[in-house]
C-alpha positions in Angstrom: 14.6 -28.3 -33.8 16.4 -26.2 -31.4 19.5 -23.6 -32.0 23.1 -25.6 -31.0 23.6 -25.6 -27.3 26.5 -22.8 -26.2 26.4 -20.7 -28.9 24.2 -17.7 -27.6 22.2 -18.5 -30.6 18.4 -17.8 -30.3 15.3 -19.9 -32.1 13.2 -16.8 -33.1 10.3 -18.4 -35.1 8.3 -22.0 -36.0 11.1 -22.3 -38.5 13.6 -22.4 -36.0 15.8 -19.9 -37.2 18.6 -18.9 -35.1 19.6 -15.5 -34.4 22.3 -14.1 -32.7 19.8 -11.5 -30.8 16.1 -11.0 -30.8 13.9 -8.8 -32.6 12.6 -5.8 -30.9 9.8 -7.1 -28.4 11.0 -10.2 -28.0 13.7 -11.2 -25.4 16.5 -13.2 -25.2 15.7 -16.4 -22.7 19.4 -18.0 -21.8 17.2 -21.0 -20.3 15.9 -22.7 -23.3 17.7 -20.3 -25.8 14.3 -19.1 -27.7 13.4 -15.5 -28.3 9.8 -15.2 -26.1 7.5 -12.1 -25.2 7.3 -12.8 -22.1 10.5 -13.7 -19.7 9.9 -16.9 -18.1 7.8 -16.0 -14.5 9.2 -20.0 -13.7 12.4 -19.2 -13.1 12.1 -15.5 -11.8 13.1 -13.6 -14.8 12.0 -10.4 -15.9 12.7 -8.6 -19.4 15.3 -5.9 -20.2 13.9 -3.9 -22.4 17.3 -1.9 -23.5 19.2 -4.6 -24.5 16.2 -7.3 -25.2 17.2 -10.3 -22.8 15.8 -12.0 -19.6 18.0 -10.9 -16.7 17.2 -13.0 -13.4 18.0 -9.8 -11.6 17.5 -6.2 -13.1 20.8 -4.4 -13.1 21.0 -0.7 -11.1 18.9 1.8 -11.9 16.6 -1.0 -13.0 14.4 -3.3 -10.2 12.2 -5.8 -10.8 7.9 -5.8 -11.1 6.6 -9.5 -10.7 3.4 -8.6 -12.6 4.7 -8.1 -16.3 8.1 -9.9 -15.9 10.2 -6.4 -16.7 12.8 -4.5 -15.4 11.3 -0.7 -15.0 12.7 2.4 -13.0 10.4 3.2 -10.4 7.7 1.5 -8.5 4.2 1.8 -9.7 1.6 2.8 -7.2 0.5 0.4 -4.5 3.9 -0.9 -5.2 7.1 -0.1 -2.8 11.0 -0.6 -3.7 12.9 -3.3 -1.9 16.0 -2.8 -2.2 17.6 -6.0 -0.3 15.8 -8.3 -3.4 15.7 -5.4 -6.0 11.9 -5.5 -6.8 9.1 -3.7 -6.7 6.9 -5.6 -3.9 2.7 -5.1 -3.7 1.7 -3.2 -0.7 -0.7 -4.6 1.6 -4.2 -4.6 0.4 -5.4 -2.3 2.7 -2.7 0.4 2.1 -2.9 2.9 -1.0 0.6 3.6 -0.5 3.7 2.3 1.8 7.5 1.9 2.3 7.5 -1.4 3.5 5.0 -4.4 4.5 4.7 -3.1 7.7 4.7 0.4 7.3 1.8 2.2 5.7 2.0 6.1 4.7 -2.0 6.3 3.2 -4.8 3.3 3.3 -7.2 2.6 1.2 -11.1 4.3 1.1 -12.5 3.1 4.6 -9.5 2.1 6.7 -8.1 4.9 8.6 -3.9 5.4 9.3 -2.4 4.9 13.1 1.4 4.0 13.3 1.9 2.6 10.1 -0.8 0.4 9.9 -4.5 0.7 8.7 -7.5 -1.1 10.2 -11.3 -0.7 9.6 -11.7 1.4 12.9 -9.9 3.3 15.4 -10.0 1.6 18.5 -7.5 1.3 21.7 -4.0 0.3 20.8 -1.4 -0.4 23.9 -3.1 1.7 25.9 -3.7 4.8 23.8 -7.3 5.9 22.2 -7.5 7.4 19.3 -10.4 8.3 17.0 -11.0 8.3 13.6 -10.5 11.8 11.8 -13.0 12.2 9.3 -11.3 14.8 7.1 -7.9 12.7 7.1 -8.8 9.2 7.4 -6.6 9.0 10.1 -6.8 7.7 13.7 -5.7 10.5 16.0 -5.3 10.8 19.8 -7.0 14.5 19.7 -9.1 15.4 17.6 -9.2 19.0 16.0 -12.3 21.4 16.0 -15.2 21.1 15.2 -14.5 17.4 16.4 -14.8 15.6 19.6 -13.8 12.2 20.8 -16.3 9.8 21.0 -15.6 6.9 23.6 -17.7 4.6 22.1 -17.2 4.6 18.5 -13.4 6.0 18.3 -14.5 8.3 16.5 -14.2 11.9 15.8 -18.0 13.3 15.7 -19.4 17.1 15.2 -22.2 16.3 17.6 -22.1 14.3 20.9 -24.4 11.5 22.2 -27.8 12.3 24.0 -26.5 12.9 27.8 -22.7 13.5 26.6 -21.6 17.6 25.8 -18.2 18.9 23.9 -15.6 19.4 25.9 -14.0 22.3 23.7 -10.5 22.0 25.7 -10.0 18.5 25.9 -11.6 17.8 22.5 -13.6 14.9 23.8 -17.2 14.4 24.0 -18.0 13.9 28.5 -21.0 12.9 30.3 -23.4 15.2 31.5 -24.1 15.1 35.2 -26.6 12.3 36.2 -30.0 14.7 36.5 -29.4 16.0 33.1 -30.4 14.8 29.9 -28.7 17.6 27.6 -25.7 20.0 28.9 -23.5 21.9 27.5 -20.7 21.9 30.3 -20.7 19.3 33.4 -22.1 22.3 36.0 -25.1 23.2 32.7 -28.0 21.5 32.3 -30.2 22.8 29.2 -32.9 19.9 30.0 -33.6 17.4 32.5 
């Protein structure tokens, strides 16, 4: 029970009949030469949904999305185009939205954005400290009013530590002088 080989013929149902393209919703598999749902995810195939046959590679304007085996027109999100293979690949799981594997534009709830990448926390990276900006998720080298730098978290904060004051220029959070317990500048002492 199978359609004769090399004759673009198609088995369609449990009959076997034969048809010389498949209904709408079904797609044309050249590998086994049945009409299926779903292009085979075996051999890499996805569907084409103007024309109703499994195309190994989605022609231009079309690219390839590995979840549903079709050929759409744009990415979905958490999805970026690569246009080298022509698909639509997953971003990182910690990025919301990218270009590339290795270059993040936004990151998921709780990771915070430096250079492309996101990570859990801001912390020291080739040298350079940044902190983690509340109101943008992103890890900054300054951070902007009301925030300071905080030294120990990497963090941007509205408050700093017990025996730490604002430093309104620099934007970072600096110790108090040794006899003080609370200052607001390093020659101020508001308690001892």
């Amino acid at each position: 029970g199978a359609c004769p080989a090399n004759q673009n013929l198609y088995s369609y149902d449990m009959n076997w009949t034969c048809l010389s393209s498949c209904p709408n919703g079904y797609y044309a598999n050249q590998n086994n030469s049945k009409c299926v749902q779903i292009c085979d995810s075996i051999a890499g195939m996805y569907a084409l949904d103007n024309s109703n046959v499994c195309v190994m590679e989605c022609p231009y304007p079309y690219r390839g999305y590995a979840p549903n085996h079709t050929c759409i027109l744009s990415c979905p999100t958490l999805y970026f185009y690569d246009s080298i293979i022509n698909v639509c690949t997953r971003c990182p799981l910690q990025c919301s939205a990218c270009t590339s594997l290795t270059m993040c534009v936004s990151c998921q709830p709780g990771y915070n954005l430096f250079n492309g990448a996101c990570s859990l926390n801001c912390r020291p990276n080739n040298g350079i400290i940044t902190y983690a900006d509340p109101s943008t998720n992103n890890c900054v080298q300054v951070c902007a009013p009301p925030y300071f730098g905080d030294n120990s978290s990497y963090a941007c904060i509205s408050v700093c530590p017990t025996k730490q004051y604002g430093d309104s220029s620099l934007h970072l959070c600096q110790n108090c002088p040794q006899t003080c317990s609370q200052c607001t500048n390093l020659t101020f002492c508001t308690s001892c």
